[in-house]
C-alpha positions in Angstrom: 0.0 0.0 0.0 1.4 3.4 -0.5 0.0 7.2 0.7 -1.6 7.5 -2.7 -3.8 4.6 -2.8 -5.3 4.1 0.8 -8.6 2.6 -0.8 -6.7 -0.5 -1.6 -5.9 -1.2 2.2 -10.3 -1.6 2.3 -10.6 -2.9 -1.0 -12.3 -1.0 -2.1 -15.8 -0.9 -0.9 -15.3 -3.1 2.3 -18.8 -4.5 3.8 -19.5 -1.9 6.9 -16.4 0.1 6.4 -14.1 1.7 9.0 -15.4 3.5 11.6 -13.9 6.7 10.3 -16.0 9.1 10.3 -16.9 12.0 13.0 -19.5 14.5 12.8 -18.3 18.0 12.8 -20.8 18.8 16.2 -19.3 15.3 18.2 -15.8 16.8 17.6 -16.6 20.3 18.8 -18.8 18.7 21.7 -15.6 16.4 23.1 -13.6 19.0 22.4 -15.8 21.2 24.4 -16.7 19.1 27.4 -13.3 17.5 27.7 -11.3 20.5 28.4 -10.0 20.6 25.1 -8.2 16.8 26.2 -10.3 15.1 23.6 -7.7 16.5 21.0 -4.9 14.4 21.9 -7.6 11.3 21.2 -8.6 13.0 17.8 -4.6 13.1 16.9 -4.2 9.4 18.2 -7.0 8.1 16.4 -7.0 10.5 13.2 -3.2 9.4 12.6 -3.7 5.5 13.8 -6.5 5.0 10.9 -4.5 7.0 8.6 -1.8 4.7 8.8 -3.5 1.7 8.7 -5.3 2.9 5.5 -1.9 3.7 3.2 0.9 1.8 5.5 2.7 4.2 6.4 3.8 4.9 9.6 2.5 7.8 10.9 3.8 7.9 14.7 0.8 8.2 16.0 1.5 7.3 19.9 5.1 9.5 19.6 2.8 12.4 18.0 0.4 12.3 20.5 3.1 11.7 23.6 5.1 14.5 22.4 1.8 17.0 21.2 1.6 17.4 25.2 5.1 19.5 25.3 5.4 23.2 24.5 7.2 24.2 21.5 7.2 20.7 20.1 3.5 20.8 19.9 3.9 22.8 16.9 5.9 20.8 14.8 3.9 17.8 16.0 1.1 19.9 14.8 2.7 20.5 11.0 3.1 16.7 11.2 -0.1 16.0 11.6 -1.7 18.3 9.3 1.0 17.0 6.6 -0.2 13.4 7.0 -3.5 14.3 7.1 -3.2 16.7 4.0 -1.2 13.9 2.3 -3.6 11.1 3.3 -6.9 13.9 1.7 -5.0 14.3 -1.3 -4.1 10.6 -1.7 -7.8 10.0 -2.1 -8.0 12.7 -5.1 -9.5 15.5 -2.6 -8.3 19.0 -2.5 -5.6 19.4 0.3 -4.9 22.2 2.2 -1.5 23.9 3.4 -0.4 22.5 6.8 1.9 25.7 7.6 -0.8 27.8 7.5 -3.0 25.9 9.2 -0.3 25.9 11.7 -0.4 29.4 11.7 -3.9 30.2 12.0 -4.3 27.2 15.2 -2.9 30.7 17.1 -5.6 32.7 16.4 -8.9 32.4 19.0 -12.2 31.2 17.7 -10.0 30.8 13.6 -8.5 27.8 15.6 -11.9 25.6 16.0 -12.4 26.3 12.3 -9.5 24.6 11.6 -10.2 21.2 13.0 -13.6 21.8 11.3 -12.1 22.2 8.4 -9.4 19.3 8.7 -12.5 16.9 9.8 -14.4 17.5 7.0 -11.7 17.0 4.4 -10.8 13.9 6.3 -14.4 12.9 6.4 -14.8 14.1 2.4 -11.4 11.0 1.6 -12.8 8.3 3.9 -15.5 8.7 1.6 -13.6 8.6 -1.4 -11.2 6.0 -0.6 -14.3 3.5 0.8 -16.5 4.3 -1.6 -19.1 5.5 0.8 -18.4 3.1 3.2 -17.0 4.7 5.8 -18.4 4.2 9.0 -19.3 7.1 11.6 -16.5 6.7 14.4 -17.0 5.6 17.9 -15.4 7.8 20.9 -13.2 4.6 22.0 -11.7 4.5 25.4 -8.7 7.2 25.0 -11.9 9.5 24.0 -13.9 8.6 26.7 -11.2 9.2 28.9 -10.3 12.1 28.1 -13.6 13.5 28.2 -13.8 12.3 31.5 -11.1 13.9 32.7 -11.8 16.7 30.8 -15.7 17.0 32.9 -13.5 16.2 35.8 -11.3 20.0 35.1 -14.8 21.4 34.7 -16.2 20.4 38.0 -13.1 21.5 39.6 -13.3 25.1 37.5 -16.9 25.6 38.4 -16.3 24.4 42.2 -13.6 26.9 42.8 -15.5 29.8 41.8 -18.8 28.5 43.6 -16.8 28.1 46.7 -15.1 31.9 46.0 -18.6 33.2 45.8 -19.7 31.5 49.1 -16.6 32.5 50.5 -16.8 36.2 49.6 -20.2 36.2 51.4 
C-alpha cells in the first residue's frame, strides 16, 4: 500500500467500512466538554487509521506523547496536518496547506475552524477511498477518557468559583 492509494488497504468498498467518520458537532462537543483533552484522542485516532489505510507509519503514539510538550506541539502539529493533508490528497481530494494551518491554530475562535475544516476534508477521503463506506467513528476509550477527565477540570473550575462566591459572602 502506499500514501496515494489508501482505498486499496479496504478494497475497495469493504462491507461496513471503517469506523472513520466523526460529525463535525461530536468533535466540537468532546472538544468542548473534555477541556480541550479530547484532542490528543482525535490526533491518536485520526493518525492510527490514517496509517492503517496507506501503511505508512504515521507515529501516531510518539505524536500524540510529544503534542503534550510546549514548543514541540507545533511541529507535531505541521506533522499531523502534513499526513492528514497527504492522506486527503491521496484520495484525489483537495488538500490544504499544513503551515498555515499551523499558523492560524494561534488565532482564538479561527483555531476551532481549523479542525472543522481538517474533519471535513478527512471525512470528504474516507468517503472517497471506501467508496461510501466509511463508517461514523466511535469515541473509544482514549476518548472517553479524556472526556472524563476533561468534565473532571470542569467540575473542579466551576467548584472553585462556587466556593469563592460563598466565601466572599
Amino acid at each position: 500500500m502506499n500514501a496515494t492509494a489508501p482505498e486499496a488497504a479496504f478494497g475497495g468498498a469493504p462491507a461496513g467500512g471503517p469506523k472513520t467518520i466523526r460529525s463535525i458537532g461530536s468533535c466540537f462537543g468532546w472538544l468542548l466538554l473534555s477541556f480541550g483533552l479530547w484532542s490528543y484522542a482525535w490526533i491518536y485516532n485520526n493518525l492510527t487509521e490514517i496509517g492503517n489505510a496507506t501503511g505508512k507509519d504515521t507515529n501516531a503514539t510518539l505524536k500524540t506523547v510529544l503534542y503534550i510538550i510546549p514548543i514541540v506541539n507545533l511541529f507535531v502539529l505541521y506533522f499531523t496536518w502534513k499526513d492528514v493533508k497527504e492522506f486527503v490528497e491521496g484520495t484525489g481530494s483537495d488538500g490544504f496547506s499544513p503551515i498555515l494551518y499551523v499558523i492560524l491554530s494561534f488565532i482564538p475562535i479561527v483555531n476551532i475552524f481549523i479542525l472543522v475544516s481538517v474533519q471535513n476534508k478527512l471525512n470528504g477521503a474516507w468517503e472517497k477511498a471506501t467508496n461510501g463506506a466509511a463508517e461514523k467513528a466511535e469515541l473509544g476509550t482514549f476518548g472517553l477518557v479524556t472526556v472524563i477527565i476533561g468534565v473532571l477540570f470542569w467540575i473542579g473550575y466551576i467548584g472553585i468559583f462556587v466556593i469563592a462566591g460563598v466565601a466572599s459572602n
